[in-house]
Residue frames relative to the residue before (quaternion, step in Angstrom):
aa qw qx qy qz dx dy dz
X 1.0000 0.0000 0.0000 0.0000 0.00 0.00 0.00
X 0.6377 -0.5828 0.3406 0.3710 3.62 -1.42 0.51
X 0.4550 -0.6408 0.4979 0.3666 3.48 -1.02 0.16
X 0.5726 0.4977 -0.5020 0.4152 3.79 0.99 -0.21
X 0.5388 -0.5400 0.5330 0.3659 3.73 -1.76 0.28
X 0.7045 -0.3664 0.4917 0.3572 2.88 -2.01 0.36
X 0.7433 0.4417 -0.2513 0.4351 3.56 0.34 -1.23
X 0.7067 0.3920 -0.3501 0.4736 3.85 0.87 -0.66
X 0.4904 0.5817 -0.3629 0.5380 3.99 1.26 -0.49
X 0.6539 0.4582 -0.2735 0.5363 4.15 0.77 -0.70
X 0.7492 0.1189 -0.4219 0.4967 3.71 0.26 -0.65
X 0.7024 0.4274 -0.4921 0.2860 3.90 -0.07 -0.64
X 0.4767 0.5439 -0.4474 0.5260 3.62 1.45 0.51
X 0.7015 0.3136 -0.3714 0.5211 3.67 0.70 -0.29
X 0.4269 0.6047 -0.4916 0.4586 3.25 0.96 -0.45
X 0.8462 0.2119 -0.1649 0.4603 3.87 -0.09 -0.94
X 0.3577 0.6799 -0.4078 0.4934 3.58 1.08 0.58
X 0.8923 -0.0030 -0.1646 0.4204 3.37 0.98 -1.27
X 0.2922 0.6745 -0.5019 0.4558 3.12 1.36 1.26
X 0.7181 0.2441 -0.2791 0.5889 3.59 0.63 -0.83
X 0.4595 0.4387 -0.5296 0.5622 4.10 0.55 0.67
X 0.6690 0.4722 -0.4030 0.4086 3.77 0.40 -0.42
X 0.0858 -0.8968 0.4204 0.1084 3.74 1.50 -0.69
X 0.5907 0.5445 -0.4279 0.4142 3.58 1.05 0.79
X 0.4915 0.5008 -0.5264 0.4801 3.39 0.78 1.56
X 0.8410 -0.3259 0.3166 0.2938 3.61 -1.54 0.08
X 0.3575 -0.5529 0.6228 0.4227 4.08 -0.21 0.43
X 0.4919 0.3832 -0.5598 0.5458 4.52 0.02 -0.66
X 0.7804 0.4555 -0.3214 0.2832 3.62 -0.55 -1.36
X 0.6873 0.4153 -0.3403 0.4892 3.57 0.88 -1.16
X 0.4545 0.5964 -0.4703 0.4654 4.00 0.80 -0.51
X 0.8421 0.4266 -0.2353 0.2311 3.07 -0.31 -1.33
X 0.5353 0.5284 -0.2527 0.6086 3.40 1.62 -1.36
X 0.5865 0.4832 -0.4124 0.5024 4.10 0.48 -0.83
X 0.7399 0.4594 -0.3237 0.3698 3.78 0.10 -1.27
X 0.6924 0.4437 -0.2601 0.5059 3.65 1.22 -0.64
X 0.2908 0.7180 -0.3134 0.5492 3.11 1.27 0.18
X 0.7289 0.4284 -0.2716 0.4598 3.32 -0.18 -2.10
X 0.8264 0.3827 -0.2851 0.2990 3.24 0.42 -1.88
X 0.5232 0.6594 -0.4143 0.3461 3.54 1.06 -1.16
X 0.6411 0.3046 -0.3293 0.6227 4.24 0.88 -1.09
X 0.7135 0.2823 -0.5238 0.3700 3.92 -0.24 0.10
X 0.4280 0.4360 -0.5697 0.5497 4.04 0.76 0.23
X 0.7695 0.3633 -0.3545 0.3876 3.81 -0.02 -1.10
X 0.6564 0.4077 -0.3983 0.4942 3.97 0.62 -0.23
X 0.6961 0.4002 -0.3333 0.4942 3.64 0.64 -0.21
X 0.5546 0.4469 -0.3798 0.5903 3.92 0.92 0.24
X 0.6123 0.5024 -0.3341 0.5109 4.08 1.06 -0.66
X 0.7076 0.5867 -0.1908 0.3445 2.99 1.04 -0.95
X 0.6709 0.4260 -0.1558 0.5867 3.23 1.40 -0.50
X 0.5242 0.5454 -0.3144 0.5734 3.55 1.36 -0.22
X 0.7209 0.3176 -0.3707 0.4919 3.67 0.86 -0.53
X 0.5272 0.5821 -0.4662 0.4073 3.70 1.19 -0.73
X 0.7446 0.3311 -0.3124 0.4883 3.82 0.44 -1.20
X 0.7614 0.3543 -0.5120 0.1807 3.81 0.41 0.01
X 0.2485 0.7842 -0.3796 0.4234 3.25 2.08 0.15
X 0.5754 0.6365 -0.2400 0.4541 3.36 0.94 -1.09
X 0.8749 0.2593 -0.0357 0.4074 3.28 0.02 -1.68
X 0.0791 0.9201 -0.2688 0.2736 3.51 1.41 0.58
X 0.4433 0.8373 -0.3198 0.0135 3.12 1.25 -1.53
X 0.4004 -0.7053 0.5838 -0.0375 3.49 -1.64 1.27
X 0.3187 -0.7202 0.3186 0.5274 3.50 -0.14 0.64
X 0.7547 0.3528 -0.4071 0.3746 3.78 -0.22 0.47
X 0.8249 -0.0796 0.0767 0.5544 3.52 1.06 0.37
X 0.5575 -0.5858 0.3970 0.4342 3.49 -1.43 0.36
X 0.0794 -0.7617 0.6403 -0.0593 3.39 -1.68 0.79
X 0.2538 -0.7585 0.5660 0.1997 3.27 -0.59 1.44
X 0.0815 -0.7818 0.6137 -0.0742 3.05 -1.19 1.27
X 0.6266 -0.4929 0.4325 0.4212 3.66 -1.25 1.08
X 0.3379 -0.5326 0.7376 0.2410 3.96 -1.83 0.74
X 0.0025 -0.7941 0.6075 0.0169 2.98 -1.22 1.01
X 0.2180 -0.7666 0.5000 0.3389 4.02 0.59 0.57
X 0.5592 0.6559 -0.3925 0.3211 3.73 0.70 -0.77
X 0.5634 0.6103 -0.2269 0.5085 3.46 1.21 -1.43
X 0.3216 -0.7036 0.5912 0.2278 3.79 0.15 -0.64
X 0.5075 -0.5140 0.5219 0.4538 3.36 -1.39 -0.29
């Protein structure tokens, strides 16, 4: 996995969200700012991804650990 954070991968993703929404640079430029992009959300889906793997983990049942479905509805 990358060494940047989740949280620093999210703003320089908005960060180029509303540069290419501004649309007053070069199609080369918008590519490039789009392709970092791509990668910036596959650094952030592979850091989620591991956040659901370790809270799967810590789940716990009263005899043992059990992955169980996240439900936000359910509360804490």
């Amino acid at each position: 996995m990358s060494e940047i954070s989740f949280e620093k991968s999210m703003a320089a993703l908005d960060e180029i969200v509303k540069k290419l929404e501004q649309g007053d640079m070069s199609l080369e430029e918008m590519l490039k700012l789009f392709e970092r992009g791509i990668a910036l959300s596959r650094i952030c889906n592979e850091i989620l991804n591991e956040a659901e793997k370790k809270v799967n983990v810590l789940i716990k049942k009263d005899d043992g650990y059990e992955k169980q479905e996240f439900n936000p509805s359910e509360g804490v």
